[in-house]
N, C-alpha and C positions, 0 to 999 in steps of 0.2 A: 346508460343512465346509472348514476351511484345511487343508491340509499343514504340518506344523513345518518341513518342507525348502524348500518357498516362505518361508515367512517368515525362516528363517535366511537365505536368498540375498537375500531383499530389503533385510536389517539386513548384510550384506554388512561390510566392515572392522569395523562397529561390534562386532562377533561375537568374544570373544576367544576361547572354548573353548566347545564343547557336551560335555555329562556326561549318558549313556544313550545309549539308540534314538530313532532319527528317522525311521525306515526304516514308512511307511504309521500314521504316527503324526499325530493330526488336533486341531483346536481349532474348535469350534461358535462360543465367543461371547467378550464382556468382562462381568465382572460384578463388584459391589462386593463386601468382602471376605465381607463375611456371606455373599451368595450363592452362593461360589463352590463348581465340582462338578467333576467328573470331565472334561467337555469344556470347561472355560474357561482363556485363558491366561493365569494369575494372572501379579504381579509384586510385586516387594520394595522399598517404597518405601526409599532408599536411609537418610532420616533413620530410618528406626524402629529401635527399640531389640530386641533380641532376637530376630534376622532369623532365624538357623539354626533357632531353634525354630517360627516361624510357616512355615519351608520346610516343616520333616519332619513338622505338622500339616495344612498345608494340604491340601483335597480334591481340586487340582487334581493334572492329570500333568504340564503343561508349564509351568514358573515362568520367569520375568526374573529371573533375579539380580545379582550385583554381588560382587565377590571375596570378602567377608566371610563369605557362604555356601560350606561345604564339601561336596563330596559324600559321604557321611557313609555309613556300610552302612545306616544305617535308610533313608536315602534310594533308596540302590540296591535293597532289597528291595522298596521299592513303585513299582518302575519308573518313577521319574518321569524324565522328561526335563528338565535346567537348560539353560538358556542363558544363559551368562555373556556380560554389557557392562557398560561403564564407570557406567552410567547408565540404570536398568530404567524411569525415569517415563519420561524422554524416550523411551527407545525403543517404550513403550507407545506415547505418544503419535504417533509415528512409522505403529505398526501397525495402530493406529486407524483411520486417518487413509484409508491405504492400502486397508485389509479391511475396515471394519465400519462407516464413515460411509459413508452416503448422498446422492450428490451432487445438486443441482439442474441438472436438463436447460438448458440457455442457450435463452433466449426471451424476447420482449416479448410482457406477458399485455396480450390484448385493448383492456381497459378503461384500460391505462397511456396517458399525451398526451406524446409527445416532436416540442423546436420541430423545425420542416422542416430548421434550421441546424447540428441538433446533432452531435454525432461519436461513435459508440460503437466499441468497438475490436471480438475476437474474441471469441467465447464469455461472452455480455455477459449476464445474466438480468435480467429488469426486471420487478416484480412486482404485484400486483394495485393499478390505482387510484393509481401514481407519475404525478408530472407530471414532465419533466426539461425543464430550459430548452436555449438556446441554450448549449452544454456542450462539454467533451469528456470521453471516458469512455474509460479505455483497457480490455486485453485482461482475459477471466478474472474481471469484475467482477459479486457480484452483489446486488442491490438489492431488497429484501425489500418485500412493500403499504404503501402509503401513504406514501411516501419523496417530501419535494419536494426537488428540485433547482432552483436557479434558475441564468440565467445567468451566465457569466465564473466560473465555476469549472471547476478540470481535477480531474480521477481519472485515479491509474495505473493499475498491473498489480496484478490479486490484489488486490482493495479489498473488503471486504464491509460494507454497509451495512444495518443492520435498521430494522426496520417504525418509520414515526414521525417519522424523522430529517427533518429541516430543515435542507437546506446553503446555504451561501450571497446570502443577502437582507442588506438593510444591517443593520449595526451601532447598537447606540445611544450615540448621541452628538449632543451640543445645545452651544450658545453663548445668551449672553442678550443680549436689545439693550439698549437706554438705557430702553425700560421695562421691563426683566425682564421680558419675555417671551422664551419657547424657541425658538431657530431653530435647525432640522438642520443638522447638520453632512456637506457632503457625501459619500458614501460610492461611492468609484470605485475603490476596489481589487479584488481576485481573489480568491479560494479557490484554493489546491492543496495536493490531499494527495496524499501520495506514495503510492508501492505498497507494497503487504502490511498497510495502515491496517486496521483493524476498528472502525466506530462503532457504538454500540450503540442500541438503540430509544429514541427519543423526546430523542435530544442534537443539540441545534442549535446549530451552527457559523456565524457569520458571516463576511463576506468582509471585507479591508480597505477603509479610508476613503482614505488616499493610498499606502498599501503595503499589502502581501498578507498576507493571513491563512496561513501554511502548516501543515501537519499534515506530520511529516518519515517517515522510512521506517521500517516494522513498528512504529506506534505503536500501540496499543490502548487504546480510548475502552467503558468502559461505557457502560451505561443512564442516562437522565436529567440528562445532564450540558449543560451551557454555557459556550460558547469564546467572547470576544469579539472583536470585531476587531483587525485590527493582531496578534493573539498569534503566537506565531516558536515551534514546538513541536519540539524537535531528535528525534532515532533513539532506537528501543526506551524511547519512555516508557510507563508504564502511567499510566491515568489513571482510578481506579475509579467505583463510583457516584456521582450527586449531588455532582458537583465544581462550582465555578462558577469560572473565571479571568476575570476582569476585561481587559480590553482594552491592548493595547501591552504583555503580559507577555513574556518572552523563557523559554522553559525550555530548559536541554542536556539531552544524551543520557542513556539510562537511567536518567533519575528515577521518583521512585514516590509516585503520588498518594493518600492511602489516600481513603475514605468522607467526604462531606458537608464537603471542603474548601473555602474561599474563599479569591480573590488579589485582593488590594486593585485591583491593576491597574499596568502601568506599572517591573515589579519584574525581577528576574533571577534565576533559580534556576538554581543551577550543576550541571556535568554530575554525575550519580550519588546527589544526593541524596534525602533520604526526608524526608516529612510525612507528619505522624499521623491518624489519626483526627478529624476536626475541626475542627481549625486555623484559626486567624483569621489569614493569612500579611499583615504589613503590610509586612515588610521583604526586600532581597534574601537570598539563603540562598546563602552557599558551597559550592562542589564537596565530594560526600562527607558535608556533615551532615544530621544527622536534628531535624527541629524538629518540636514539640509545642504544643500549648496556643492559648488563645484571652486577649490575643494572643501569635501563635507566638513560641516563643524555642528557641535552640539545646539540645537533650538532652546533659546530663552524663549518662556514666554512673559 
């Protein structure tokens, strides 16, 4: 059981007002909204519609709210406890995070192979049957089974990598000769991602051919996805399932990739913009638009 008075002191500034008792007042769990009971600390997503009425029905006693909720006498008669912030997801998420996830112990399991050369930082976790190459790995990092790393790649602080992933091996890329036949193009650049990166199971990254592959800071990488080499990927991008970027792409800062996109390769997507579902992106895309369609074009609305 949580104390309400732990968790108000944890959400600390974020806390603008509390409405009730707090005083040996407790929260068991999180639960979705159908299940919620008497011990869970519900919250008010902030977009939903008809927030005051899902307060005064809700079964919970201790709710996340957001101004739009009043404390209402129906409220006070069933002693519930609010706590008012600017923003009840994110402070879920906060509380979460804090109270009720379960962290992974920092260890190299058994059956993992790391070269003699390599560098891991603090509190590193390295999970069943990973190879890591000649690397570096910084603090807080953790690395879920079956994970290869090869070398000439860096990891920061706070990186989490799941089951699957593939970082770092060359790139593809060819040259023809005078009979058309395929010759490799060398591949001597680096992987580095920065810190707070989240790659998702089974998305393989390659490193640069004569420049680095980079993955920039708090960027999050679903499932199944593939980075080519040479890609320059800026701050707070999302980059959902089954994306594939093509090689030498340049992306800015908090763009948003949705589901089963491609990038021709070679392009420039500017900071802030959004692609749809889909997309066949051929061309660069300016800061702020949202492009659609195969192939992509810029969304009127």
């Amino acid at each position: 059981m949580i104390a309400v008075r732990e968790i108000i002191e944890f959400l600390d500034s974020e806390v603008i007002q509390v409405f009730g008792n707090t005083e040996k007042v407790y929260v068991k769990h999180l639960k979705p909204a159908e299940s919620v009971d008497k011990d869970t600390l519900d919250w008010i997503n902030p977009a939903r519609i008809g927030k005051q009425e899902i307060v005064e029905n809700s079964k919970a006693k201790v709710i996340l709210v957001d101004k739009d909720v009043k404390y209402s006498s129906n409220i006070q008669s069933q002693n519930k406890t609010l706590i008012l912030v600017n923003n009840p997801k994110l402070c879920l998420v906060k509380i979460g995070h804090k109270f009720f996830v379960e962290n992974l112990t920092p260890g190299i399991h058994q059956t993992a192979t790391i070269h003699s050369l390599a560098k891991l930082g603090e509190n590193v976790h390295v999970g069943a049957n990973c190879s890591i190459g000649n690397c570096t790995i910084g603090n807080h990092v953790i690395i879920y089974p079956n994970v290869v790393i090869n070398d000439k790649v860096k990891i920061g602080d706070h990186v989490t990598i799941k089951a699957g992933a593939v970082l770092g091996f060359d790139g593809f890329g060819y040259e023809r000769d005078g009979s058309n036949n395929l010759i490799k193009f060398p591949q001597l650049g680096n992987l580095i991602i920065h810190d707070h990166v989240d790659i998702g199971s089974n998305t393989c990254i390659d490193r640069g051919s004569l420049s680095d592959t980079v993955i920039g800071f708090n960027t999050k990488i679903n499932n199944l996805c593939h980075i080519a080499h040479n890609v320059v990927i800026g701050k707070n991008v999302v980059i959902t399932a089954h994306v594939a970027i093509s090689g030498s792409t340049i992306i800015g800062d908090n763009v948003w990739i949705s589901p089963n996109v491609s990038l021709r390769g070679h392009q420039k997507i500017g900071q802030g913009a959004t692609i749809g579902m889909g997309a066949v992106v051929t061309k660069d895309i300016p800061s702020g638009e949202t492009w659609l369609g195969n192939p992509a074009i810029r969304f009127e609305e």
